[in-house]
N, C-alpha and C positions, 0 to 999 in steps of 0.2 A: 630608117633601116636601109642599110646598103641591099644592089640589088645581086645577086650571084654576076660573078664572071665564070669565063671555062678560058681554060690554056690545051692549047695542046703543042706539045714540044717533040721534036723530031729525032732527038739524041740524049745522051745522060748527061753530057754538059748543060745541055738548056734544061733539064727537067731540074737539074740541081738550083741553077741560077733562079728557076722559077718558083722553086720552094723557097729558095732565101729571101726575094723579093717580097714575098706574101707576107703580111704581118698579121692577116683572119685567121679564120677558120681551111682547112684545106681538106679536101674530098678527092677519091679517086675511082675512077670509072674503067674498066678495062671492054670484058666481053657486055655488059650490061643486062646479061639476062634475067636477072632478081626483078628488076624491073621493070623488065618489056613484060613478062609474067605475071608478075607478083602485083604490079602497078606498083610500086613502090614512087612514091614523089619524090621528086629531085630537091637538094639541099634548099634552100629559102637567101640564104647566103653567102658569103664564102668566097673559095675561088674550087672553082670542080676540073679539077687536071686529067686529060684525055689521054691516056697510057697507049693509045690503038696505032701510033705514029712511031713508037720512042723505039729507035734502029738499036740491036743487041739486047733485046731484054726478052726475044723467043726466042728458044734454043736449048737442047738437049744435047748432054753432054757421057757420052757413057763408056769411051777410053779410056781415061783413069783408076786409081784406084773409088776415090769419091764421084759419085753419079751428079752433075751439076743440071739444073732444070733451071728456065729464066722464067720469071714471074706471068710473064704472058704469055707463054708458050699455051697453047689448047690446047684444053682436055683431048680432040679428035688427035694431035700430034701425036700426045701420048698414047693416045692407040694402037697408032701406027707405025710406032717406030721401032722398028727390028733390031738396033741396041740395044732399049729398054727392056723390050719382052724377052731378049736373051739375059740378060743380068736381073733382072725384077717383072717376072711377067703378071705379081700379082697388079701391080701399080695400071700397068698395059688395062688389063681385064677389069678392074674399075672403072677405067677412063670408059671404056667403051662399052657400059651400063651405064654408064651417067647422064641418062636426059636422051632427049634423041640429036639425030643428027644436027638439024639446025641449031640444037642448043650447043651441043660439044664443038662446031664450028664456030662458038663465039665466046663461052667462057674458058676461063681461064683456071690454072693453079692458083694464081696467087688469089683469086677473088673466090674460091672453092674453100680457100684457108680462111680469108679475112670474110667471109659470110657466115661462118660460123654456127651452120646448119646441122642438128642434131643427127642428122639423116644425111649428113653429105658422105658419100661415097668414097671420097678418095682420100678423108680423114684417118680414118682405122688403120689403110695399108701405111700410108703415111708416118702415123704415131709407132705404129710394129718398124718401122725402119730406123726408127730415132730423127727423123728427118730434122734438119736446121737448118734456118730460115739466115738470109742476107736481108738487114732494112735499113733502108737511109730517112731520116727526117729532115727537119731544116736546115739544118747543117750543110747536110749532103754527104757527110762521112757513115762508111758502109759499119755496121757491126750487125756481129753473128748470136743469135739464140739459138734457146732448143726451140722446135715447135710447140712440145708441151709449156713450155713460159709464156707462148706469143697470148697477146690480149690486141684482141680489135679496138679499132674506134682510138687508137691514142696517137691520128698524127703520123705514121709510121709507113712506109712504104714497104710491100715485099720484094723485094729487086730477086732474088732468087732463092732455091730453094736446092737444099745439098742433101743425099743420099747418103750417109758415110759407108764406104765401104767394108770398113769389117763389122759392121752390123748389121749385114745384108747377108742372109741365109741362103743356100744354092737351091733351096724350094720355096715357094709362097704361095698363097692364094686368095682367091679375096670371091664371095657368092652374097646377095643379095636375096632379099623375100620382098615383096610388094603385093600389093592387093592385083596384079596383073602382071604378063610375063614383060611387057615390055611399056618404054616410058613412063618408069613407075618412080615411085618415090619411096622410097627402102621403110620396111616397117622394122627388120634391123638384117646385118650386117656384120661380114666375120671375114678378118683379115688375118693370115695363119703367114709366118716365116718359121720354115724349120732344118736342120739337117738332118741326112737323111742318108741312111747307107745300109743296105745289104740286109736291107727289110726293118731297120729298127732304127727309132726317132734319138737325131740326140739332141741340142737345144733347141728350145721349143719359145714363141713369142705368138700372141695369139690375142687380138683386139675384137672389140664389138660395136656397133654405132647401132644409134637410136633406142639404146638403153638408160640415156643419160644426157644432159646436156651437150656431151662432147664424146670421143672414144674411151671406151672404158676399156684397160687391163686386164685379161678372165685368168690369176693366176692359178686356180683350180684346174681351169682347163690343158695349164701347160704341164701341171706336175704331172696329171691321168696321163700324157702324152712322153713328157722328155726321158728317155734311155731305156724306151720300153719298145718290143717287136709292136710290127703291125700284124695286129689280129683279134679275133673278135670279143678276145676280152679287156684288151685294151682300146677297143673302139665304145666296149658297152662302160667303162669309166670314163671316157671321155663324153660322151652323152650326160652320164649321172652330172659330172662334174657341169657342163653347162647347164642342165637344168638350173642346179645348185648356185651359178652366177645369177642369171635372170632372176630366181627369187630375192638372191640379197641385194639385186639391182633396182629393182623393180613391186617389193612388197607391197599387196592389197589394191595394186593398178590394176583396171579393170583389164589392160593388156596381158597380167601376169599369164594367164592361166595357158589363152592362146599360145602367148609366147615360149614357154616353157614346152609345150609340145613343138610351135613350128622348128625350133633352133636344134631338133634332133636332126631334123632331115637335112636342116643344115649344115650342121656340122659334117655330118657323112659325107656331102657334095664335095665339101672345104677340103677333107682329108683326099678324096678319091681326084681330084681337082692336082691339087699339090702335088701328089706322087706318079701321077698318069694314071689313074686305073678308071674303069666304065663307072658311074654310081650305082650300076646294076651288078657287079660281081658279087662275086656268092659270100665274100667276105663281108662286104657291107649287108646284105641280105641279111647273114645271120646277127650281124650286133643291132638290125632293129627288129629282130625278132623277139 
């Protein structure tokens, strides 16, 4: 049994050349914090290529019509970057829920995608944007999926990661539940793109995480929502309507029951989050009344 090597390469020419040379197995490492955490063991094999070097692969892009994000760019980048929270400030406000600082100072997008974590945070806003993935393999030649196609583990690198612009709504949101307010690990999760005008919703996109292996679609939640005023009767079909997902999500889990209540107060956050308003106005007050 061969023993692992590690490569690390300093640019996209070498990282290409490096994968074509390989003829194992190939593994890729960026922020590494599944496994500084998790203990997660390193490959046995292979060759483990070190992403923490490769010059043009951080970067946030958000002039264009399409928002372009580079594979390694941090979670904390996206926090902080006052492009993105003007054009997508749901994406922003995930980042910076995600883990604590030293952790968002090391992970990455692209290892946020390819972890593949039921509960990962930045999944949901993501899948609500349509987002599409850049990966190169052995080859080294770039091609584009959706992110809902991408599958871990096959060989694949994520070199970046695109926003397309007209499926990006002028409102979003994105709130979190945990057993704690802070450093927690989402027990679920609700990613809302909508437009929004003159007090009433018109199309409406609305994701969930940690109801399912991956992000799940609540299109229940969207019809109670799209081309209807904000007001507290359509805040109180928008609650039924998420009850209504969780159960068909989630049938006879010991989660169900909790769940189905917490994701009311949720949703209200989402909503009052989204449009600017207090979670305490008198509007939300009366639709959890």
């Amino acid at each position: 049994m061969n023993a692992m090597a590690v490569a690390a390469p300093v640019d996209m020419a070498e990282l290409r050349a490096t994968l074509a040379a390989e003829v194992g197995p190939v593994h890729f490492i960026a922020g590494g914090t599944d496994m500084l955490i998790a203990g997660r063991p390193l490959p046995g094999t292979g060759l483990l290529v070190d992403l923490a070097r490769v010059a043009g692969m951080a970067f946030i892009s958000t002039d264009d019509t399409d928002i372009r994000i580079g594979g390694t760019t941090t979670v904390a980048a996206l926090a902080a970057d006052s492009g993105l929270r003007g054009r997508f400030p749901a994406l922003c406000e995930a980042a910076a829920q995600c883990g604590s600082v030293q952790i968002r100072n090391r992970a990455t997008i692209a290892g946020n995608i390819a972890n593949a974590a039921p509960a990962a945070d930045l999944m949901p806003v993501l899948f609500a944007a349509g987002a599409r993935l850049v990966l190169i393999g052995r080859d080294g030649a770039p091609r584009e999926i959706a992110l809902c196609d991408y599958t871990p583990n096959l060989g694949y690198l994520i070199t970046e990661v695109i926003l397309p612009g007209d499926a990006l709504f002028p409102y979003s949101a994105f709130v979190k539940l945990g057993p704690r307010r802070d450093l927690t690990i989402s027990r679920l999760n609700l990613a809302l793109l909508a437009e929004y005008q003159n007090n009433h919703f018109g199309a409406v996109r609305v994701e969930a995480g940690a109801l399912g292996l991956g992000p799940l679609r609540l299109p229940l939640a969207e019809i109670a929502l799209a081309g209807r005023k904000l007001e507290p009767a359509t805040l109180c079909d928008f609650l039924s309507a998420l009850a209504a997902e969780v159960d068909a999500a989630i049938p006879g889990r010991n989660s169900q029951i909790y769940k189905r209540r917490a994701v009311a107060g949720l949703g209200l956050d989402l909503i009052a989050q989204a449009v600017g308003l207090s979670p305490r106005d008198r509007l939300f007050e009366e639709a959890a009344e």
